[in-house]
DSSP file (Angstrom, degrees, kcal/mol; ACC not computed):
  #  RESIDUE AA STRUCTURE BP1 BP2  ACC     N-H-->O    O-->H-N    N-H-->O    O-->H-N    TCO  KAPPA ALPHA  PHI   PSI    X-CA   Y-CA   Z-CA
    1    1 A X              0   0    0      0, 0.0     2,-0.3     0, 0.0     6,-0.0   0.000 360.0 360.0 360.0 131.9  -24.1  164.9  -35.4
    2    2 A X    >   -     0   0    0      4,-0.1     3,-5.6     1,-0.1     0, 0.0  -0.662 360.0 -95.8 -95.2 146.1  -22.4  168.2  -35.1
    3    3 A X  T 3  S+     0   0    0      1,-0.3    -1,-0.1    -2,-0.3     0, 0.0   0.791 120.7  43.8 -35.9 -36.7  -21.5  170.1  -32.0
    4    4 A X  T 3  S+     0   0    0      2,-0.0    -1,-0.3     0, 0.0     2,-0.2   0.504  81.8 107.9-118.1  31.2  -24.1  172.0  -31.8
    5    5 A X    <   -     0   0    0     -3,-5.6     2,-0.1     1,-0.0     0, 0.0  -0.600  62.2-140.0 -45.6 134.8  -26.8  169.6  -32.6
    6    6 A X        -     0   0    0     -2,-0.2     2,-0.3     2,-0.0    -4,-0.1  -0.499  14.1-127.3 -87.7 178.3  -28.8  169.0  -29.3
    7    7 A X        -     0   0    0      2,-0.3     2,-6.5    -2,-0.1    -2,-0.0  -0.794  13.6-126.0-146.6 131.3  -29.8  165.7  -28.8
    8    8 A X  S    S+     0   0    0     -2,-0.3     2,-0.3     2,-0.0    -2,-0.0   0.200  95.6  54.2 -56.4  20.1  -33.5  165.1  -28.1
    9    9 A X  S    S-     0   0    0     -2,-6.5     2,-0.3     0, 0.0    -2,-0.3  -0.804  95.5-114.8-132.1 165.2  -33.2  163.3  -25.0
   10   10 A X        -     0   0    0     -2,-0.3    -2,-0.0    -4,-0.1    -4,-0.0  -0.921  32.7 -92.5-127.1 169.2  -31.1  165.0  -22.3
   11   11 A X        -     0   0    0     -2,-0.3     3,-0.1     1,-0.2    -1,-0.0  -0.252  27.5-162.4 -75.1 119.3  -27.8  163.8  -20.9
   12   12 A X  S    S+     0   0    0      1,-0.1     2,-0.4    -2,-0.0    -1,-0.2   0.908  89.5  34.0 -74.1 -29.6  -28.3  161.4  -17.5
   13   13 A X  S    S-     0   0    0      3,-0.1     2,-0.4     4,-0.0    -1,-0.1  -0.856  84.4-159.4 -90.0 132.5  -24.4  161.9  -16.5
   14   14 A X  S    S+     0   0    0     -2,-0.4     3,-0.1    -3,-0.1    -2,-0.0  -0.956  77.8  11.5-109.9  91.4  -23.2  165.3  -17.5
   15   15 A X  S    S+     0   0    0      1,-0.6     2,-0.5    -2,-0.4     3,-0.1   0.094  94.9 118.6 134.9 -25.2  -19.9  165.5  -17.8
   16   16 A X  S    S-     0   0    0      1,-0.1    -1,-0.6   112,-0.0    -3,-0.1  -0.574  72.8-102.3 -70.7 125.9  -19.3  161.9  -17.6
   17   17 A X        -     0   0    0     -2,-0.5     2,-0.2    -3,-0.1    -1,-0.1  -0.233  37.0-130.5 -43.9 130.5  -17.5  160.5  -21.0
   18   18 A X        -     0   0    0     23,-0.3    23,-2.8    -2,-0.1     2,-0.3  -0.570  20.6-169.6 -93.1 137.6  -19.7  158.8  -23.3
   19   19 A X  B     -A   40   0A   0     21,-0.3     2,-0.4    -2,-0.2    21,-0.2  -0.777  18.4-139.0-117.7 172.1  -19.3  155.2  -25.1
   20   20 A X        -     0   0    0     19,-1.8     2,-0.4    -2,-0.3    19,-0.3  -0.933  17.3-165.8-131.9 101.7  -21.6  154.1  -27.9
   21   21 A X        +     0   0    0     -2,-0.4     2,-0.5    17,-0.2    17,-0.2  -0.902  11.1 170.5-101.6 134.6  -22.6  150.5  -27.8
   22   22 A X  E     -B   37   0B   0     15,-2.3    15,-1.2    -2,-0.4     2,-0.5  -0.944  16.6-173.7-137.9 125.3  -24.4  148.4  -30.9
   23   23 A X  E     +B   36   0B   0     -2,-0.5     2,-0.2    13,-0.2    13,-0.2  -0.903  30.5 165.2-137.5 123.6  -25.3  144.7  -31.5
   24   24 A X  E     -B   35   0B   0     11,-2.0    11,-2.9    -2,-0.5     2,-0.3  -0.724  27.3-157.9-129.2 169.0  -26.5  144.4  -35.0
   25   25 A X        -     0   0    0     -2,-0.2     9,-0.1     9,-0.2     7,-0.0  -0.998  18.7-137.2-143.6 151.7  -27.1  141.8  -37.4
   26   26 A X  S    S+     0   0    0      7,-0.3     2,-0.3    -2,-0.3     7,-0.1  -0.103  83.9  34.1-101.3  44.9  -27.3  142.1  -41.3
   27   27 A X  S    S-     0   0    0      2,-0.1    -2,-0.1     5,-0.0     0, 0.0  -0.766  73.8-120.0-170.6-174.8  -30.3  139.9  -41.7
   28   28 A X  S    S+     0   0    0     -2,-0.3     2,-0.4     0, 0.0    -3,-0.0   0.142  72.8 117.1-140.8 -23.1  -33.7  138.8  -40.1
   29   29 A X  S >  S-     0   0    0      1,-0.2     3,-0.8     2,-0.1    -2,-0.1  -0.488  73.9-128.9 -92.2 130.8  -32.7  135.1  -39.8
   30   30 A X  T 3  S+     0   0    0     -2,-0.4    -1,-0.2     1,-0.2    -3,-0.0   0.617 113.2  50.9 -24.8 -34.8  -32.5  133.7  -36.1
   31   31 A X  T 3  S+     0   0    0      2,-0.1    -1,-0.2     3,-0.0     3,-0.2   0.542  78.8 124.1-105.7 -31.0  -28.9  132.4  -37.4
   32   32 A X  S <  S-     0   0    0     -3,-0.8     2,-0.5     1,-0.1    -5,-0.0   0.087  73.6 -92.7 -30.2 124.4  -27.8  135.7  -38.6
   33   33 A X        -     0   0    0      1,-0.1     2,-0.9    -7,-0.1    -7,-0.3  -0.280  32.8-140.7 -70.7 126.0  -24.2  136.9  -37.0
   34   34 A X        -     0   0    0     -2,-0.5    30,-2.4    -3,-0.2     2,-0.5  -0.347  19.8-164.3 -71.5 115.3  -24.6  138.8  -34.3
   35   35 A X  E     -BC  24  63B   0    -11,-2.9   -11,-2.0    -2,-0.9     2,-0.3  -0.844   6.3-147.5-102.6 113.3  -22.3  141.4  -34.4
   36   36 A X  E     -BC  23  62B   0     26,-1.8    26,-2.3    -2,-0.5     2,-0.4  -0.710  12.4-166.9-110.2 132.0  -21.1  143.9  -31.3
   37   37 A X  E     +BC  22  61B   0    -15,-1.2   -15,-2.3    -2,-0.3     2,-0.2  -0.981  10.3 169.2-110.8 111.9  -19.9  147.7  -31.7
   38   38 A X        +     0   0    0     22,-2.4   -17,-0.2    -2,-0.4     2,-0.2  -0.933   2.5 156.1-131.5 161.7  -18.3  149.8  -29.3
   39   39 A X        -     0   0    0    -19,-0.3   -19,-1.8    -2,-0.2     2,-0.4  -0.873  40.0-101.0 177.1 135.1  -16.5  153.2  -29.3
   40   40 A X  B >   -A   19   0A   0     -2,-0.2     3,-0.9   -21,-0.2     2,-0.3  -0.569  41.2-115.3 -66.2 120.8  -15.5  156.0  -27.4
   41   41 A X  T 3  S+     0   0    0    -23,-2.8   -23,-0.3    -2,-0.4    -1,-0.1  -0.388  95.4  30.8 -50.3 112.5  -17.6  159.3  -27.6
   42   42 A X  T 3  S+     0   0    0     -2,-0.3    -1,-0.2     1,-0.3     2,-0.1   0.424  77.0 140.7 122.9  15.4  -15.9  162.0  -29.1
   43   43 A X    <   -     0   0    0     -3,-0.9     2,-1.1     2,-0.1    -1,-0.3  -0.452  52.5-128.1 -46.2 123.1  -13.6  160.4  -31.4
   44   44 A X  S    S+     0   0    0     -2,-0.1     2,-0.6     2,-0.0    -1,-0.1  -0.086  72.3 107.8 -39.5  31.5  -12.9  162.1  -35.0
   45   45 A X        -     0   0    0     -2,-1.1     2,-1.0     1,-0.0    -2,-0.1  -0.875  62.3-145.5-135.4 133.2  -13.6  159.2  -36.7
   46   46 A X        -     0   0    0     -2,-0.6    -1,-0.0     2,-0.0    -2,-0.0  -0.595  16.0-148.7 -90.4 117.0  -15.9  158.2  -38.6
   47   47 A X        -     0   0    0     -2,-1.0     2,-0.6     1,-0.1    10,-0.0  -0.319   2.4-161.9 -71.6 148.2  -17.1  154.0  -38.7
   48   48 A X        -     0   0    0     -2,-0.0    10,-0.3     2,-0.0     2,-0.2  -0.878  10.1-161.7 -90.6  85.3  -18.4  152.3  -41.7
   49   49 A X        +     0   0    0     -2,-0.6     2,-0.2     8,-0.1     8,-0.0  -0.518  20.3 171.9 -42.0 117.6  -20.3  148.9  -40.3
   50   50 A X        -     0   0    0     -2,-0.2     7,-0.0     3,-0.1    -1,-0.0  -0.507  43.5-120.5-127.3-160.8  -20.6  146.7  -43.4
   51   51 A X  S    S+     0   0    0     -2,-0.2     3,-0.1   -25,-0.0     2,-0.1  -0.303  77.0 117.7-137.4  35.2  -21.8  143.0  -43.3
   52   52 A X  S    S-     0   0    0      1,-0.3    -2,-0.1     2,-0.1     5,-0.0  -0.329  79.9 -43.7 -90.5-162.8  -18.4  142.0  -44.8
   53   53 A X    >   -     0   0    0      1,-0.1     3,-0.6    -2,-0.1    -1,-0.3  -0.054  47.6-122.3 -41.0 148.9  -16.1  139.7  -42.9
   54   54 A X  G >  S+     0   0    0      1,-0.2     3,-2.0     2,-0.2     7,-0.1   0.965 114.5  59.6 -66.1 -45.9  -15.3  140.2  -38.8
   55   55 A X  G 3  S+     0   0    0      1,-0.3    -1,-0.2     0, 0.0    -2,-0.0   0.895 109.2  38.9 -63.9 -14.4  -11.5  140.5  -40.0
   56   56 A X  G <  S+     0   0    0     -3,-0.6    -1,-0.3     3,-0.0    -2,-0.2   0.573  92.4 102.3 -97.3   2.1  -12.1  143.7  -42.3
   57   57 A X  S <  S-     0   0    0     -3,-2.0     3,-0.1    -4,-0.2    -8,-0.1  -0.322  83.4 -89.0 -92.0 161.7  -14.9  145.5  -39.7
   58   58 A X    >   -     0   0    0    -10,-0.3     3,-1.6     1,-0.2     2,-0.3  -0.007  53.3 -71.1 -64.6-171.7  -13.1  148.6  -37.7
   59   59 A X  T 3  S+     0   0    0      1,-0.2    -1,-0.2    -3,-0.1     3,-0.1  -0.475 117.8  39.0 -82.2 140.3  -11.5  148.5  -34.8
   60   60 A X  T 3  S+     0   0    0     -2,-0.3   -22,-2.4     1,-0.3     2,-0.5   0.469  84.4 103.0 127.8 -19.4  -14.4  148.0  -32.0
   61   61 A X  E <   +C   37   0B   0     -3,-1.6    -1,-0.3   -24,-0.2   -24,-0.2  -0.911  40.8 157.6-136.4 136.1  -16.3  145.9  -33.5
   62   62 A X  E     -C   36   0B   0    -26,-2.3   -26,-1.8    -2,-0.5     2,-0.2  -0.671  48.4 -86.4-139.6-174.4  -16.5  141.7  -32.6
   63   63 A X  E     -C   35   0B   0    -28,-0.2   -28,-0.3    -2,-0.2     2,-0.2  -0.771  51.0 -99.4-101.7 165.9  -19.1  139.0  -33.0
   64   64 A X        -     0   0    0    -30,-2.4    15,-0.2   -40,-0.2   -30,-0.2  -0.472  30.6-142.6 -66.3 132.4  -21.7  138.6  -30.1
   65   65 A X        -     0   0    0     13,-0.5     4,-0.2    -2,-0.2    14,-0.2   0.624  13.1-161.8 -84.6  15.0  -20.4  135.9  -28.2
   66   66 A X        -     0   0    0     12,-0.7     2,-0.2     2,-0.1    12,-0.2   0.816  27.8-146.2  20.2  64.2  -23.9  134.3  -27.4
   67   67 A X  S    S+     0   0    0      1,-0.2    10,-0.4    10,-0.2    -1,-0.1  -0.613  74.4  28.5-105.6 172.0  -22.5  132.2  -24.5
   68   68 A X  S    S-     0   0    0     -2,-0.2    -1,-0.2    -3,-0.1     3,-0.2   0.757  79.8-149.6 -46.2 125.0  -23.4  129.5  -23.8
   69   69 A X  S    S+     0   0    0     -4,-0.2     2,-0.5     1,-0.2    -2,-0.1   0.650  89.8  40.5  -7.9 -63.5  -24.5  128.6  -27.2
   70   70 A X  S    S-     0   0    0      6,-0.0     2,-0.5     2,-0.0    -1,-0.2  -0.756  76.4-172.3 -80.4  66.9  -27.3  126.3  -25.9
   71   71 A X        -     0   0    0     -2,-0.5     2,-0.1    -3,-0.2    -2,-0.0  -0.593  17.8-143.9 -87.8 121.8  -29.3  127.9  -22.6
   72   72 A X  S    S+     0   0    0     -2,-0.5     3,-0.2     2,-0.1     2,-0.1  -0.508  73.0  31.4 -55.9 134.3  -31.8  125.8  -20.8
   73   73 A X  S    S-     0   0    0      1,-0.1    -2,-0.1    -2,-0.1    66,-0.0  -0.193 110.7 -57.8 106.5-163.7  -34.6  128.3  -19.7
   74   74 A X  S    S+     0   0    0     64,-0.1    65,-2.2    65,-0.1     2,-0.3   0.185  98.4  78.7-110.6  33.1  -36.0  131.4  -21.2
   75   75 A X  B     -D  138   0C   0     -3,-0.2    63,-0.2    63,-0.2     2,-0.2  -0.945  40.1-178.1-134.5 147.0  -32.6  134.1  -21.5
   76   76 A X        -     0   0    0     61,-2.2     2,-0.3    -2,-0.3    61,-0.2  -0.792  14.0-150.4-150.5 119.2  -30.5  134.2  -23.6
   77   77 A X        +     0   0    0    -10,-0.4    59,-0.2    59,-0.2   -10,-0.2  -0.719  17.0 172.1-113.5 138.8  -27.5  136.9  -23.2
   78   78 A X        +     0   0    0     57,-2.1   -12,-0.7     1,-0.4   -13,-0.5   0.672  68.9  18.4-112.3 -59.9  -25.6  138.4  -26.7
   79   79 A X  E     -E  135   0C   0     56,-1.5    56,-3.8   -15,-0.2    -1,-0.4  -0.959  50.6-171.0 178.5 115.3  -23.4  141.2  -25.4
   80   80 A X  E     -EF 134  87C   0      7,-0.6     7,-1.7    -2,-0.3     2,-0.9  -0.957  23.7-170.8 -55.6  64.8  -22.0  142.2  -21.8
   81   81 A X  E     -E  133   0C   0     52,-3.0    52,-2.0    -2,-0.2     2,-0.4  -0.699   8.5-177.9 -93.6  89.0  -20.6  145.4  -22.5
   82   82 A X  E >   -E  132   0C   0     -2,-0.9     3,-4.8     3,-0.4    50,-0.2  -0.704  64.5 -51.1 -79.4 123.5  -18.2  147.3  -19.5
   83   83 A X  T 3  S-     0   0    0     48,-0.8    49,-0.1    -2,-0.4    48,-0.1   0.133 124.6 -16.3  62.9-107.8  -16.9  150.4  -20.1
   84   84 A X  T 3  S+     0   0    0     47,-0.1    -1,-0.3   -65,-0.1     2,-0.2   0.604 123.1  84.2-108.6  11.9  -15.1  150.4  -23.7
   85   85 A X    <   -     0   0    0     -3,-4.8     2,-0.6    -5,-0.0    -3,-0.4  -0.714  69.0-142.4-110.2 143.6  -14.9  146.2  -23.7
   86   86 A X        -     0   0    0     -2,-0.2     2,-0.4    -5,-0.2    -5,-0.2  -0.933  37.9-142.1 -98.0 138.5  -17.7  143.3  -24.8
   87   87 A X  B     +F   80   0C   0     -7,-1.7    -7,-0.6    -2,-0.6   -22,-0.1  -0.959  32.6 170.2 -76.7 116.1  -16.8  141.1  -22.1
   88   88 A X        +     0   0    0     -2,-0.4    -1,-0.1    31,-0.2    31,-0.1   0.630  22.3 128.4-101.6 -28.7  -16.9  137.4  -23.0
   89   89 A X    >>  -     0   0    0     30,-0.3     3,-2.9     1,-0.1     4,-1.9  -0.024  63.8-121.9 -76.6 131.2  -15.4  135.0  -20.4
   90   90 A X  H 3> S+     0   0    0      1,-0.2     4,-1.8     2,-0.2     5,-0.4   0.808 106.3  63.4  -4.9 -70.9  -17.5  132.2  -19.4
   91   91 A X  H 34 S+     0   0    0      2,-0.3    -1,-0.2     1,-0.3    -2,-0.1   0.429 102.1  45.9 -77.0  -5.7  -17.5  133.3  -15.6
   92   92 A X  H X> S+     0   0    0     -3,-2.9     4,-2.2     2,-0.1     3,-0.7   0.806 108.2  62.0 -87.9 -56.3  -19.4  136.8  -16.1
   93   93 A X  H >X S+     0   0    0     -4,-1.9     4,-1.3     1,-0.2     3,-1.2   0.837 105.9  47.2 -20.3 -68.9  -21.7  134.7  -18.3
   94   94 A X  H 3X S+     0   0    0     -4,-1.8     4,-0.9     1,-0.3    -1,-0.2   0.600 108.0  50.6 -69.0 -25.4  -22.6  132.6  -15.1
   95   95 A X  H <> S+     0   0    0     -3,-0.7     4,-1.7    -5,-0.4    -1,-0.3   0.708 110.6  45.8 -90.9 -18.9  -23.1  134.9  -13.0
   96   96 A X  H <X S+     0   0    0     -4,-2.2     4,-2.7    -3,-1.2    -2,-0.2   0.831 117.2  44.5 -79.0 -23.8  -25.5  136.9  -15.1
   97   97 A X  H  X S+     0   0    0     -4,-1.3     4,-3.0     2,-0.2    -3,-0.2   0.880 116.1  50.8 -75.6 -29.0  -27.4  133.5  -16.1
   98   98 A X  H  X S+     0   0    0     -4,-0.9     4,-1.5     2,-0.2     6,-0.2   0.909 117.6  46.0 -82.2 -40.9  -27.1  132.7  -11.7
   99   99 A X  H ><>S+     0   0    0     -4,-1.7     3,-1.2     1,-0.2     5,-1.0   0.995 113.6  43.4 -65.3 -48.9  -28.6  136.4  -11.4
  100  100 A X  H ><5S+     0   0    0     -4,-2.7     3,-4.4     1,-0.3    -2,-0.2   0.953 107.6  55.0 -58.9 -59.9  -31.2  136.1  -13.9
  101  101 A X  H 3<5S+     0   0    0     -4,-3.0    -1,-0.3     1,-0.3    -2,-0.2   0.856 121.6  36.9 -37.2 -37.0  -32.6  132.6  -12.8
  102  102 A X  T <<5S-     0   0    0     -4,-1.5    -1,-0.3    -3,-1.2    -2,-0.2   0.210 106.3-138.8-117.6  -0.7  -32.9  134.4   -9.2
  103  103 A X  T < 5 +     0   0    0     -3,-4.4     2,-0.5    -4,-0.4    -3,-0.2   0.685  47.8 154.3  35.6  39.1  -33.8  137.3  -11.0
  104  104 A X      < -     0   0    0     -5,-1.0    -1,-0.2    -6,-0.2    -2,-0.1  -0.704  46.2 -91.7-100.0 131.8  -31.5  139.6   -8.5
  105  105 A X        -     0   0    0     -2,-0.5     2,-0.5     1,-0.1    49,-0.2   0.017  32.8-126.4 -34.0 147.0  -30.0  142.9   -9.3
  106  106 A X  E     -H  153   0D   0     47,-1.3    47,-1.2    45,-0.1     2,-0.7  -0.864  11.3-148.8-106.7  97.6  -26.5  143.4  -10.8
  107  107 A X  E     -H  152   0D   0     -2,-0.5     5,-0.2    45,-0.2    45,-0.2  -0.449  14.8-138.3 -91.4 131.3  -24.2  145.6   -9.3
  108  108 A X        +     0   0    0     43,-1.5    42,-2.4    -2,-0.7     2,-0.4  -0.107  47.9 122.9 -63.8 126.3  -21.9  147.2  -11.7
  109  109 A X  S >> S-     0   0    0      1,-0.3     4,-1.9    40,-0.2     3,-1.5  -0.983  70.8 -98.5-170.2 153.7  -18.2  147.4  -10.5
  110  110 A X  H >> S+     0   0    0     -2,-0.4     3,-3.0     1,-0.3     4,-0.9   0.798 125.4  58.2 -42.5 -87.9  -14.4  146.1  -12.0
  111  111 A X  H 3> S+     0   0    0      1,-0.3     4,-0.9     2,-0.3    -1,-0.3   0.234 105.1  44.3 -88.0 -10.2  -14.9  143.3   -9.6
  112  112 A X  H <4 S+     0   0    0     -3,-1.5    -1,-0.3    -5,-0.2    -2,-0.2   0.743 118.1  42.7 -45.8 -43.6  -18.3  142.0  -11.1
  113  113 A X  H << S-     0   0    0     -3,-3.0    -2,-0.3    -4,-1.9    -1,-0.1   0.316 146.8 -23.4-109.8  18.1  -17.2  142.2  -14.4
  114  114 A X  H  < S+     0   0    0     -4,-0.9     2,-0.3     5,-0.1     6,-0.2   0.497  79.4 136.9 165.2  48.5  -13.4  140.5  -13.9
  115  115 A X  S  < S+     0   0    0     -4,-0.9     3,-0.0    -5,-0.4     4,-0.0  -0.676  80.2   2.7 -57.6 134.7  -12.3  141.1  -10.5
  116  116 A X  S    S+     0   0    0     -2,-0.3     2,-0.3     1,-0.1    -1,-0.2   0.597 118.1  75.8  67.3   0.7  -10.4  136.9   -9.4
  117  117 A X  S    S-     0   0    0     -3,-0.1     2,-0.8     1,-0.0    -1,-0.1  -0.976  97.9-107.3-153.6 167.3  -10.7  135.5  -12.3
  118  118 A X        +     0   0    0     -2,-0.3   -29,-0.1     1,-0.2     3,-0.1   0.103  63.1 137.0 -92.7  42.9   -8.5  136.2  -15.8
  119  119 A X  S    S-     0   0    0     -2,-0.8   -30,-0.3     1,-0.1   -31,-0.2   0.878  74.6 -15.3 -59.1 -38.7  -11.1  138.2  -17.9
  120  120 A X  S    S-     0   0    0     -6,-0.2    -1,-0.1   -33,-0.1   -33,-0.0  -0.761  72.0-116.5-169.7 148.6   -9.2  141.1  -19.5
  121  121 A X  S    S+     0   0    0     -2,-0.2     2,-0.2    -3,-0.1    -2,-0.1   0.850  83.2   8.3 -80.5 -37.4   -5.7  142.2  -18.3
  122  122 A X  S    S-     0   0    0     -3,-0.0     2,-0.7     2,-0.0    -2,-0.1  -0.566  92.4 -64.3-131.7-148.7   -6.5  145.6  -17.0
  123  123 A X        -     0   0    0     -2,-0.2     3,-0.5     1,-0.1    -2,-0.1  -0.779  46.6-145.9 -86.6  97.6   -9.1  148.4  -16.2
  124  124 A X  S    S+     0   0    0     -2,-0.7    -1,-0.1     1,-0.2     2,-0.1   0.458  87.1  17.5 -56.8  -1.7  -10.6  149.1  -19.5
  125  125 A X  S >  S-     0   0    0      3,-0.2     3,-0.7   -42,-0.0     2,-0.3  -0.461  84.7-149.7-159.1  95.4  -11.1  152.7  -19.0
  126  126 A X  T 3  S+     0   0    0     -3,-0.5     3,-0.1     1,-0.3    -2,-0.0  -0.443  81.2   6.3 -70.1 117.5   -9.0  154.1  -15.9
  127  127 A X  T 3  S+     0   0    0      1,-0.5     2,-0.3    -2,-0.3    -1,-0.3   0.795 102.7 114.4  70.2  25.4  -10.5  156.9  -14.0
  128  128 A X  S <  S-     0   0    0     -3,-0.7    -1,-0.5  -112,-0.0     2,-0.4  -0.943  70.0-123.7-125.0 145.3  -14.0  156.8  -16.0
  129  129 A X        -     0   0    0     -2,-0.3     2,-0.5    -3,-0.1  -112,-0.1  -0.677  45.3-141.5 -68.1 143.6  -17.0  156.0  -14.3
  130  130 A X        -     0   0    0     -2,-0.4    19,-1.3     1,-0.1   -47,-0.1  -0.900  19.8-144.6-119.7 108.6  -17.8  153.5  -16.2
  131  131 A X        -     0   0    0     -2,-0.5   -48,-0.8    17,-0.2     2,-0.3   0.428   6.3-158.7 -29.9-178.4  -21.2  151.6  -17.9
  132  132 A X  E     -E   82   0C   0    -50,-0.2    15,-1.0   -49,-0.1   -50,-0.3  -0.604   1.8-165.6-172.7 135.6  -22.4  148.4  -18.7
  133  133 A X  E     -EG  81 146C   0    -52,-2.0   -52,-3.0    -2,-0.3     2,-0.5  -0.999   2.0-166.1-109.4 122.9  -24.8  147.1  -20.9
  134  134 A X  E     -EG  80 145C   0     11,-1.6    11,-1.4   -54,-0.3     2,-0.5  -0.943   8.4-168.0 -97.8  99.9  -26.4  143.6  -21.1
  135  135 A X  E     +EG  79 144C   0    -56,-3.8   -57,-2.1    -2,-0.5   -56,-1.5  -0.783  20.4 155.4-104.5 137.8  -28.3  142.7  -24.2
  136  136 A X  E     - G   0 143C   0      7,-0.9     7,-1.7    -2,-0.5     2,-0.6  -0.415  39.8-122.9-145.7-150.3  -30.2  139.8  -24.0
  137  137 A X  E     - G   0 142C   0      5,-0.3   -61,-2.2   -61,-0.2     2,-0.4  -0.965  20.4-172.0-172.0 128.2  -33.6  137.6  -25.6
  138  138 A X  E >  S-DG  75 141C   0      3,-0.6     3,-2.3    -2,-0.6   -63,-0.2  -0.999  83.0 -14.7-120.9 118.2  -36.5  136.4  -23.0
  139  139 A X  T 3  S-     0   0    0    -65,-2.2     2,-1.1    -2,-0.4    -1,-0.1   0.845 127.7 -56.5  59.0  39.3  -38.9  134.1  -24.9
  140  140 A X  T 3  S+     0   0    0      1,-0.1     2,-0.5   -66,-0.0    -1,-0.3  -0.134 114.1 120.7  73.4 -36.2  -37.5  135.2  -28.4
  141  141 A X  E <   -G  138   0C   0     -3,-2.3    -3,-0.6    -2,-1.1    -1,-0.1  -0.489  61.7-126.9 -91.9  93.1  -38.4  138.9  -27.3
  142  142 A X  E     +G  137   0C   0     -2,-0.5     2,-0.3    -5,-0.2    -5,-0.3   0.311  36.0 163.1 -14.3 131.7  -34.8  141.7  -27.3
  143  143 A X  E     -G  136   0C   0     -7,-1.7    -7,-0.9     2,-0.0     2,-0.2  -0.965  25.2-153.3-171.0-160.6  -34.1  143.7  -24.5
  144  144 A X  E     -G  135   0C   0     -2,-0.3     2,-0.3    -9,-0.2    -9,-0.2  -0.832   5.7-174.7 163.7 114.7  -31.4  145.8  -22.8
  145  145 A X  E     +G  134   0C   0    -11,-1.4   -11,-1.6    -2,-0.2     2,-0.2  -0.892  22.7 160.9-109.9 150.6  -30.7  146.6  -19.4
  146  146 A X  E     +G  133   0C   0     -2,-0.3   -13,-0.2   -13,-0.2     8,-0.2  -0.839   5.1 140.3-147.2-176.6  -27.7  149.2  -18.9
  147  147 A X        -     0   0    0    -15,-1.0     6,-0.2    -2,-0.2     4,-0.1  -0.281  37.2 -93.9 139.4 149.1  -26.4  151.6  -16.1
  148  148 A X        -     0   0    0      1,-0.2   -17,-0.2   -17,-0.1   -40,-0.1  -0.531  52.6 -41.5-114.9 153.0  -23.0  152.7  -14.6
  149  149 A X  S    S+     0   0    0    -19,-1.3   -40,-0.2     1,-0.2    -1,-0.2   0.646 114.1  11.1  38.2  91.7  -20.8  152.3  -12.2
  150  150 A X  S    S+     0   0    0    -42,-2.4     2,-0.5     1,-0.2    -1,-0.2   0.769 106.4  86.9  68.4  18.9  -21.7  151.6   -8.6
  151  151 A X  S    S-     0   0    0    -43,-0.4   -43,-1.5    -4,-0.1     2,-0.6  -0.889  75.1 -99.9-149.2 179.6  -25.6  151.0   -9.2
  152  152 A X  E     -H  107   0D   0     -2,-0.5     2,-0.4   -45,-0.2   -45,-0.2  -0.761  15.4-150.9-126.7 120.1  -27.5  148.4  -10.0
  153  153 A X  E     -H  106   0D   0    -47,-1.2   -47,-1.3    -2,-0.6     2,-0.5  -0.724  19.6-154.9 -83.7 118.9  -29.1  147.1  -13.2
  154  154 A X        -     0   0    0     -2,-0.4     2,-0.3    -8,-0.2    -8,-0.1  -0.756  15.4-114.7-108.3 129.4  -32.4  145.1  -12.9
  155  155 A X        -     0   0    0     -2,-0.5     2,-1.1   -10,-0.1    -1,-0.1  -0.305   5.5-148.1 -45.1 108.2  -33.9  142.5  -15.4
  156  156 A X              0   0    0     -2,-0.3    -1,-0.1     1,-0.2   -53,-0.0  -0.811 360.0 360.0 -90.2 124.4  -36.9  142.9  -17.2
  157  157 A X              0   0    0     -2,-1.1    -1,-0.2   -54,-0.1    -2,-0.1   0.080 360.0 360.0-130.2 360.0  -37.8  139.3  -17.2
């Protein structure tokens, strides 16, 4: 896309800095690796995504950590994405599975996604409001809830 492309949806933050978040797979199969892409908007650079090995993919881009492997019930969460980071640790995990069982709202903020506890060492993007995205599987069936900073993202369950 070039600058002066529009782009057919219009902007819900204006002004705010943009990330780009992807979890792809290069297959159909239930086993296929899930793979997670993130990247700051407005970069010069163009990524190539390939389906080769995770050490050769660009910078950005990690496997979904599907945690816990096994889940009792009917979610299953892929990708936690704050700001410019996939969040992995266990303890965000548990609190999204604690929300989801109770089906209660998430509100996004540093201290949800690794306030107390050793998740990543600093504030991945200082002095951005910042997103989050949670992609996840109900009953086999994708979805995606997102939304930034200080507001609250609700399950479709």
């Amino acid at each position: 896309m070039t600058p002066t492309d529009t782009f057919p949806i219009r902007d819900p933050w204006p002004v705010n800095p943009k990330s780009l978040s992807l979890v792809y797979t290069f297959g159909d199969s239930p086993t296929d690796e899930k793979l997670v892409f993130v990247s700051k908007a407005g970069e010069d650079t163009v990524w190539t995504l390939t389906s080769d090995d995770i050490k050769t993919q660009p910078p950005g881009v990690t496997l979904a950590s599907a945690w816990p492997p096994e889940v009792p019930g009917r979610i299953k969460i892929y990708a936690v994405i704050y700001a410019l980071e996939q969040i992995t640790h266990p303890t965000v995990y548990r609190r999204l599975y604690e929300a989801a069982s109770r089906n209660e709202r998430i509100y996004i903020s540093n201290k949800f996604f690794f306030s107390n506890s050793p998740l990543i060492n600093e504030d991945p993007w200082r002095g951005t409001i910042r997103s989050a995205a949670i992609v996840y599987t109900i009953q086999g069936k994708w979805k995606s809830i997102s939304g930034r900073e200080r507001e609250y993202m609700s399950w479709e369950l």
